[in-house]
C-alpha angles and dihedrals in degrees: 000000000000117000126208115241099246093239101066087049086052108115115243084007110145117250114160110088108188126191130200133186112220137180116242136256157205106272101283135059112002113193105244101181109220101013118129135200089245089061135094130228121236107182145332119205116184108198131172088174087311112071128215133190109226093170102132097048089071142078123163105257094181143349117309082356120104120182134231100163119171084005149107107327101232088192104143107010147095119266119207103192117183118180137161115239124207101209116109113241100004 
């Protein structure tokens, strides 16, 4: 018989994992549709044919807004964004 890891029958525990495509950006606020401040970003991975992985350069600053100031400019390229979101049943 099948077991359950022990983490997704952790109570409270995230599992809903949620991906967007976005389009870059100058270095600042980049439109994520669907992320909230109570989420957790996973990873962000910039590409215009080489990826890179940028993860570390965000934090979500608002709803549907993540923030890269000072940081990478994303202009012309391809964002990945993967993040965990809290909510039950999203």
């Amino acid at each position: 018989m099948p077991t359950q890891s022990p983490i997704a029958s952790t109570p409270g525990y995230p599992r809903n994992v949620k991906t967007r495509y976005v389009a870059g950006a100058v270095a600042g606020n980049v439109t994520v549709t669907g992320i909230k401040t109570t989420d957790k970003i996973l990873s962000v991975q910039a590409t215009d044919g080489t990826l890179q992985d940028i993860t570390a350069e965000f934090t979500i600053t608002a709803l549907n807004t993540i923030n890269n100031a000072a940081g990478t400019s994303t202009a012309g390229k391809v964002l990945f964004v993967r993040w965990v979101t809290q909510d039950v049943g999203a």
